[in-house]
C-alpha positions as CSV (number, residue, x, y, z in Angstrom):
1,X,24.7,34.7,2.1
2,X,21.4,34.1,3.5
3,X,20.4,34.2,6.8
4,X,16.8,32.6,7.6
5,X,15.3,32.5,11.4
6,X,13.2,29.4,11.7
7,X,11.0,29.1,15.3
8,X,14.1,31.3,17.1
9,X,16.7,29.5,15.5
10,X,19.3,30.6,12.9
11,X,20.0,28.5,9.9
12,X,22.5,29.8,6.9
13,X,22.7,29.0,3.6
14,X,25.0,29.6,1.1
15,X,23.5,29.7,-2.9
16,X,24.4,28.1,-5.5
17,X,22.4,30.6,-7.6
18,X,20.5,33.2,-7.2
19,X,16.8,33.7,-6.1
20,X,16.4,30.6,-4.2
21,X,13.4,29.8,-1.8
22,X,14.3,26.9,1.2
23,X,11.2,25.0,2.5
24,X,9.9,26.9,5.1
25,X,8.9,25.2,8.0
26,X,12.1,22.8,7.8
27,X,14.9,22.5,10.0
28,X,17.8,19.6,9.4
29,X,20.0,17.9,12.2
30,X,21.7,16.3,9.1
31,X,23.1,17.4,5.9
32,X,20.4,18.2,2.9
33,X,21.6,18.0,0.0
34,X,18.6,18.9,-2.2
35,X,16.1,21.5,-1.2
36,X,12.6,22.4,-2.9
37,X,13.3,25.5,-5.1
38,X,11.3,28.6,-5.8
39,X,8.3,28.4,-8.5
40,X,10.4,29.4,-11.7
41,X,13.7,28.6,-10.4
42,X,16.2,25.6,-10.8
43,X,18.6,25.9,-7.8
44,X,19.7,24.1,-4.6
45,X,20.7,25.8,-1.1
46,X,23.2,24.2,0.0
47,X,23.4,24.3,4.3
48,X,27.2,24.8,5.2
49,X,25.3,24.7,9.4
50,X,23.3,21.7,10.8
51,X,21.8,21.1,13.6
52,X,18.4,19.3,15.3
53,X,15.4,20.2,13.8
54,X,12.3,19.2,12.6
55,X,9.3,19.5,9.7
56,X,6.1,20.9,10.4
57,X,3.2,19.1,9.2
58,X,-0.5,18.3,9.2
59,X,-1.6,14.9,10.5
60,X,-4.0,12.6,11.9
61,X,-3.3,11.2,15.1
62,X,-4.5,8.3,17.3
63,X,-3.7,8.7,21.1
64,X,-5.4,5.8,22.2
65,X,-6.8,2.7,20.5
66,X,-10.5,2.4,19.7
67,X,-13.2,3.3,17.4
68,X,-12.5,5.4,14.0
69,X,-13.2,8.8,16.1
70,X,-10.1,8.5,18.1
71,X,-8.1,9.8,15.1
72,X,-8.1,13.6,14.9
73,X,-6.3,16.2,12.6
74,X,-3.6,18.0,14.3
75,X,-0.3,19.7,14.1
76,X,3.0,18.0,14.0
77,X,6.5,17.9,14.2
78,X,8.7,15.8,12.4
79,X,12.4,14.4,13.0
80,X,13.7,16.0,10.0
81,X,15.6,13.9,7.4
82,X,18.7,11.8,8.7
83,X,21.2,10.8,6.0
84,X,19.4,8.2,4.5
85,X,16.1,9.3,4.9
86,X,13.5,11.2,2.6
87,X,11.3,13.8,2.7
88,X,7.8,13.7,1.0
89,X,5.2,15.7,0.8
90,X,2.3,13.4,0.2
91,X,-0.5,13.8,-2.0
92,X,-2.3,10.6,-1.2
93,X,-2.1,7.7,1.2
94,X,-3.9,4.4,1.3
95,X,-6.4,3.1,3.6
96,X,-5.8,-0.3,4.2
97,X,-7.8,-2.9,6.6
98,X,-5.0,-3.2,8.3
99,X,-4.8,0.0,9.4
100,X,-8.4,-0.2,11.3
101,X,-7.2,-3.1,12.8
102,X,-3.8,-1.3,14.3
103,X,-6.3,1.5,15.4
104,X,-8.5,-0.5,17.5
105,X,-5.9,-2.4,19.0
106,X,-6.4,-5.6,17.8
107,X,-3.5,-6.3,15.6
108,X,-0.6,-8.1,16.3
109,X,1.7,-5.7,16.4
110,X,1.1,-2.5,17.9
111,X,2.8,0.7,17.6
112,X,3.3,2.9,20.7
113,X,1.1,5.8,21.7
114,X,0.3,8.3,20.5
115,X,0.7,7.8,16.5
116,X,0.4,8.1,13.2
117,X,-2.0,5.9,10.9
118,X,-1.2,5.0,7.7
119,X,1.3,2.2,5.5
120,X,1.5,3.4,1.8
121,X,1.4,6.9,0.0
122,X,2.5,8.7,-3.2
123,X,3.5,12.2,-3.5
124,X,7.2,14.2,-4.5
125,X,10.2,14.4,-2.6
126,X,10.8,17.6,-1.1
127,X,14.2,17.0,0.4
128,X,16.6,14.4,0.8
129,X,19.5,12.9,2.9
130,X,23.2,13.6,2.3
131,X,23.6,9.9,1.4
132,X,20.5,9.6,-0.8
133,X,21.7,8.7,-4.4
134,X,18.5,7.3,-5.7
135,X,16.2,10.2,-5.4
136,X,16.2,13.9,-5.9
137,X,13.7,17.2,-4.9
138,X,11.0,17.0,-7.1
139,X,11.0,13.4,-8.0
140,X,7.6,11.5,-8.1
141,X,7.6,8.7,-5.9
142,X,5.5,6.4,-3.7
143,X,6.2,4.8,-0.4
144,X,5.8,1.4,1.1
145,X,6.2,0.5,4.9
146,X,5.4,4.3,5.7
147,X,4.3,4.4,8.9
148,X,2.8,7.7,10.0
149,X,1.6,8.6,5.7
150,X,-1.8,10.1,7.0
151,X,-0.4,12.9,6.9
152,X,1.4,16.3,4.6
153,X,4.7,14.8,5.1
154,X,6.5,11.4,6.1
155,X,10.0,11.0,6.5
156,X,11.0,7.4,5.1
157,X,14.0,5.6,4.3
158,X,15.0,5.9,0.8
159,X,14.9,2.0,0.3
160,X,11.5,1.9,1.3
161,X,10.7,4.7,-1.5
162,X,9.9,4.0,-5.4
163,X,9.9,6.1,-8.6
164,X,6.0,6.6,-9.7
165,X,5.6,6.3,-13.1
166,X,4.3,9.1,-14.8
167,X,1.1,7.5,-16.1
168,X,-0.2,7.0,-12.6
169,X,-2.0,9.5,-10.5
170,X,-1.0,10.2,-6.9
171,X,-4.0,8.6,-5.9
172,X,-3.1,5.2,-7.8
173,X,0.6,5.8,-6.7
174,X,-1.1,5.3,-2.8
175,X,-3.1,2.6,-3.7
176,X,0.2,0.7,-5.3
177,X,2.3,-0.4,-2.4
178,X,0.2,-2.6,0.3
179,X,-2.6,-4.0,-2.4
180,X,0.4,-5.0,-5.2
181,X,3.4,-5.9,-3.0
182,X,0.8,-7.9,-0.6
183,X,-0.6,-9.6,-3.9
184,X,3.0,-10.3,-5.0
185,X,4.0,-12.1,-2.0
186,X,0.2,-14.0,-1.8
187,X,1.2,-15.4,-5.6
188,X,4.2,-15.6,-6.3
189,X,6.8,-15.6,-3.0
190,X,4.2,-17.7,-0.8
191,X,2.2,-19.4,-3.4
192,X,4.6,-20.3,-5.8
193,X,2.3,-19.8,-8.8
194,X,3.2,-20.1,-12.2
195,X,1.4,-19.7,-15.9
196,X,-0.9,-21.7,-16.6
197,X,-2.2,-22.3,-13.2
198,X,-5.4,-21.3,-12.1
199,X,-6.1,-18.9,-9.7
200,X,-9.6,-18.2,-7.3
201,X,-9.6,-14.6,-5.7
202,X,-12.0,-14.6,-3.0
203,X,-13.3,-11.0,-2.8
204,X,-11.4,-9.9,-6.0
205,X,-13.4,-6.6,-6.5
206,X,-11.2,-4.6,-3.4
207,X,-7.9,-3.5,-3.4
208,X,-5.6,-6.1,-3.2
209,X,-8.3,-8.5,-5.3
210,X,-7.4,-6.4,-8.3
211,X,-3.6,-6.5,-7.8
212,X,-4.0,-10.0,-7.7
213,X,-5.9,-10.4,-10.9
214,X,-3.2,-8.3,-12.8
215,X,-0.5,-10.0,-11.6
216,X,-1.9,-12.9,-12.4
217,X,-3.2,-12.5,-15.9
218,X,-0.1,-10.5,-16.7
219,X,2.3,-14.0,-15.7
220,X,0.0,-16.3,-17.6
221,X,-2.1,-17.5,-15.2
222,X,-6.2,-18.0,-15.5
223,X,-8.4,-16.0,-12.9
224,X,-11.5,-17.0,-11.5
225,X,-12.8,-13.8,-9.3
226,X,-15.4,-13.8,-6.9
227,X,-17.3,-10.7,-5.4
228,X,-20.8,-9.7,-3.9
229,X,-22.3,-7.2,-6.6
230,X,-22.6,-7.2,-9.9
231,X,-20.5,-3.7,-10.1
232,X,-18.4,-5.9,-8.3
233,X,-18.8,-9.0,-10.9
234,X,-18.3,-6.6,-13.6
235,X,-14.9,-4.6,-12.2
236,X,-13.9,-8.3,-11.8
237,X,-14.2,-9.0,-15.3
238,X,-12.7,-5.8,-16.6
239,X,-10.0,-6.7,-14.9
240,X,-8.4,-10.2,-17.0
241,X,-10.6,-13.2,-14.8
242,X,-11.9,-15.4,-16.9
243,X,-14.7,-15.8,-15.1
244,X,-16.3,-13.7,-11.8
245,X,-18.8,-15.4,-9.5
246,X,-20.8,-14.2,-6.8
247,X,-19.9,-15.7,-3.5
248,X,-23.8,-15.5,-2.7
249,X,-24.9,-17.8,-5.1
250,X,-26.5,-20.8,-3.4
251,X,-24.3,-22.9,-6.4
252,X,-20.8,-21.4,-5.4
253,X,-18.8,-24.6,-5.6
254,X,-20.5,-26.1,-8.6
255,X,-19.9,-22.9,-10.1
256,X,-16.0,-23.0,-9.1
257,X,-16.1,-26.5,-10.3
258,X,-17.3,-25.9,-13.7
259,X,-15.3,-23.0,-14.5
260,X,-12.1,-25.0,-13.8
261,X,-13.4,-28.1,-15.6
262,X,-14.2,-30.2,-12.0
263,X,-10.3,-29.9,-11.2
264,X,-10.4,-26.9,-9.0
265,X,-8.4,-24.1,-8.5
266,X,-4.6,-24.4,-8.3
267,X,-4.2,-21.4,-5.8
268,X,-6.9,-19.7,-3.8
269,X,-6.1,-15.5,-2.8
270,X,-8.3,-15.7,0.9
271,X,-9.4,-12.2,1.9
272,X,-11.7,-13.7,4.5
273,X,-10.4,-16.8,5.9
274,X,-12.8,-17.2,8.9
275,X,-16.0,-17.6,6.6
276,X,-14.4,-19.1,3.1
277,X,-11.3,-21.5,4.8
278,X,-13.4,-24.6,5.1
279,X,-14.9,-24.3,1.4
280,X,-11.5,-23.4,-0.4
281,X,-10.6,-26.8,1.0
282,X,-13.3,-28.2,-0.7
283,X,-12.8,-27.1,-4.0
284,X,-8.8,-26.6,-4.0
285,X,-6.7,-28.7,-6.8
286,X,-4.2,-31.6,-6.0
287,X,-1.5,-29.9,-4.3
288,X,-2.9,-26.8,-4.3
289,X,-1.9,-23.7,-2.4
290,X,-4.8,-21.7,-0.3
291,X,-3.2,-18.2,0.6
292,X,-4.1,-16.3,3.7
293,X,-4.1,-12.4,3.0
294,X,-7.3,-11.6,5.4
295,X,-9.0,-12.7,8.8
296,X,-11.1,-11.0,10.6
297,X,-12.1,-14.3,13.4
298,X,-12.1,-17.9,13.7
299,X,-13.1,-20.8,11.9
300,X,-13.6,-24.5,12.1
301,X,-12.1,-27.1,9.7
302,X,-11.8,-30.1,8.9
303,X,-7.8,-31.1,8.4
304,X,-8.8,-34.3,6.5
305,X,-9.1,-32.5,3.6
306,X,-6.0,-31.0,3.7
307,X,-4.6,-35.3,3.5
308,X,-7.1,-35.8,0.5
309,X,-5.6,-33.6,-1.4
310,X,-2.1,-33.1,0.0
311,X,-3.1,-29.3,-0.1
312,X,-1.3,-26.4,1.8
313,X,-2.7,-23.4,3.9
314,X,-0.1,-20.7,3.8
315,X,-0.5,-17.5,5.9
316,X,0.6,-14.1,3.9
317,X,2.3,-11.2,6.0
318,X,4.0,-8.1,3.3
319,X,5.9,-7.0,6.7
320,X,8.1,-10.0,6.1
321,X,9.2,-9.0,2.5
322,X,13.3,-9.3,2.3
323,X,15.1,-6.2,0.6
324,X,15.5,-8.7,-2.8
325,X,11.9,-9.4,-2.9
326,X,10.9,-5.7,-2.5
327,X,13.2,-4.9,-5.3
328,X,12.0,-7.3,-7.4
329,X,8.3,-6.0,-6.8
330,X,9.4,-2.3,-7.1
331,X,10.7,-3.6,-11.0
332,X,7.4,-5.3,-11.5
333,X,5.1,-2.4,-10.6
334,X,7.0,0.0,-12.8
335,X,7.6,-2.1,-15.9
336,X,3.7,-3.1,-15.6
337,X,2.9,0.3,-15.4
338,X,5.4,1.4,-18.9
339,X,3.3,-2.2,-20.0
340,X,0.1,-0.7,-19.5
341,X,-1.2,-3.7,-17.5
342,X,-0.9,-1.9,-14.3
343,X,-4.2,0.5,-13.4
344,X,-4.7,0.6,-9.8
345,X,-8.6,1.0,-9.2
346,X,-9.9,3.8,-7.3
347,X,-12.8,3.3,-5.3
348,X,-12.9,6.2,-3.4
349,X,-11.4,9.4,-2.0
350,X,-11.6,11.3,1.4
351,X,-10.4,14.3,2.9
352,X,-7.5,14.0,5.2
353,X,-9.9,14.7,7.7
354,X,-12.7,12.2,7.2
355,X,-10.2,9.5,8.2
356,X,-12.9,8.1,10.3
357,X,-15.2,7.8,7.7
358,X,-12.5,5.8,5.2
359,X,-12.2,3.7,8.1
360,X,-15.7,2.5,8.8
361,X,-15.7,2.1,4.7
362,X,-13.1,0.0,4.4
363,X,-14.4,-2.3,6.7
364,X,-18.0,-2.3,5.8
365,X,-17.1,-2.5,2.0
366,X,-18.0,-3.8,-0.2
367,X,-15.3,-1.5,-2.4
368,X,-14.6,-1.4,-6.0
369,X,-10.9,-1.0,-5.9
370,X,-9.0,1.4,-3.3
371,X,-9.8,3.6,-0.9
372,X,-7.5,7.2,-0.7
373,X,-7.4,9.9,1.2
374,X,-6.3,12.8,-0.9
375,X,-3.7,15.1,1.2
């Protein structure tokens, strides 16, 4: 029997073998059934005690909304595990647009203060919920709707956890889950695209831009990418498009045009529908579907154009995934990762601590591919 003291309180453990090491730092209200184990050891403690506790961990947090510098690196404790619920210790999150947006209070939904940033991550579980079946300690995973993943640890629900396939890196692991699931949703759940249809990705050298060319190429479709480098051109083509094309060239649409043979594109990915939302209605298909994944203001139209054609504007939120759909994109992402297909793109990595600086970067941008921090 061993008895560990943890912040004044008293936790025993019962092994299952000897020379064991529990995570320190941890304390469970619930029932763990998996624990991480000492270097050179392959053994479980096994609590026969629980009570409230929590999980120390490093984070960045926001305590009120404003400019990247309101997020600082602090201490912080975590509900520890409920039943359900895993615990991982991340080794990269994402940094998503989205997530500036939350920070300066502009978003549509806004979490309560004070809190912690952050949607996607990859890293290994360090201890699991009594009613976890899927998962176990040690077990490489990555995370979507994570909530609080700037950060050493998150505690997630297991159904919002994924196995990471052993060719990926942490780092692509965290740039999987908001770039490939939003990218799903954009083509195939909203947009309804099939092969043989052509796709335009407005701003196809970021983050979800390369998810989308993937998934596209890799279901038959042709992609037409557009970016505003020639890195950016280039990463574009490495990709799968069949053609990239910079969306500062004075001959954009004839461009377009051309490289879909004057028919236009079937389904248009928009990244920035307060700029391009007037010309993708322009140079959409018959019946065509224009995709909104990004906004960052407001725009005039003309709705005419939407009759000429008997086009459709269709707005793109990953929050309002069902479980089935999730599931379905969890399969994809792992079988296109065994496939090969699959390479999430890094653009760049940060210190936990330079938060501030991934955040004015992913809005200034242009990026070629993901931005990480590395935990």
């Amino acid at each position: 029997m061993i008895r560990l003291s943890l912040s004044g309180i008293v936790r025993v453990y019962r092994p299952t073998v000897s020379q064991h090491t529990p995570i320190i730092g941890l304390l469970y209200k619930h029932p763990i059934t998996k624990f991480a184990p000492a270097v050179g050891t392959q053994t479980q403690l096994t609590p026969i005690r629980t009570m409230t506790g929590y999980v120390n961990t490093t984070a960045i947090r926001v305590e009120q909304f404003g400019d990247p510098d309101v997020m600082k690196l602090t201490e912080l404790n975590l509900t520890a595990p409920d039943i359900n619920e895993v615990l991982i210790r991340i080794h990269a999150a994402g940094v998503n647009p989205a997530d500036t947006y939350i920070r300066s209070g502009v978003y549509a939904n806004l979490p309560s203060l004070p809190y912690t940033p952050g949607g996607d991550c990859a890293g290994i579980v360090e201890a699991v919920g009594s009613s976890v079946k899927r998962f176990n300690v040690g077990d490489r995973v990555a995370a979507i709707k994570a909530p609080g993943s700037y950060a050493r640890h998150v505690v997630i629900n297991e159904n919002n956890v994924y196995p990471l396939h052993s060719s990926l890196s942490f780092q692509q692991g965290a740039a999987l889950s908001v770039p490939y699931f939003t990218a799903y949703r954009a083509l195939f759940t909203r947009g309804q695209g099939k092969a043989g249809e052509t796709v335009l990705v407005n701003g196809a050298s970021g983050g979800v831009g390369i998810a989308c060319i993937q998934l596209a190429v890799s279901a038959g479709m042709t992609v037409i990418g557009t970016a505003g480098t020639d890195a950016g051109l280039s990463l574009v083509k490495q990709q799968g498009a069949k053609a990239s094309v910079s969306y500062k060239d004075e001959q954009f649409i004839d461009k377009i045009m051309e490289a879909t043979d004057s028919r236009g594109p079937d389904i248009v990915i928009e990244m920035l529908a307060n700029i391009n939302l007037q010309t993708d209605l322009q140079i959409i298909a018959p019946n065509g579907r224009i995709l909104i994944v990004g906004n960052r203001g407001e725009i005039t139209i003309n709705p005419r154009l939407t009759m000429q054609k008997e086009s459709s504007v269709l707005g793109v939120m990953m929050g309002r995934q069902t479980d089935e759909e999730k599931n379905q994109v969890m399969k994809a992402l792992y079988d296109g990762s065994e496939q090969g297909w699959l390479r999430p793109v890094i653009a760049k990595e940060y210190p936990l601590d330079s938060a501030p600086q991934a955040h004015i970067d992913v809005i200034k941008g242009p990026a070629l591919g993901k931005l990480v921090l590395i935990i």
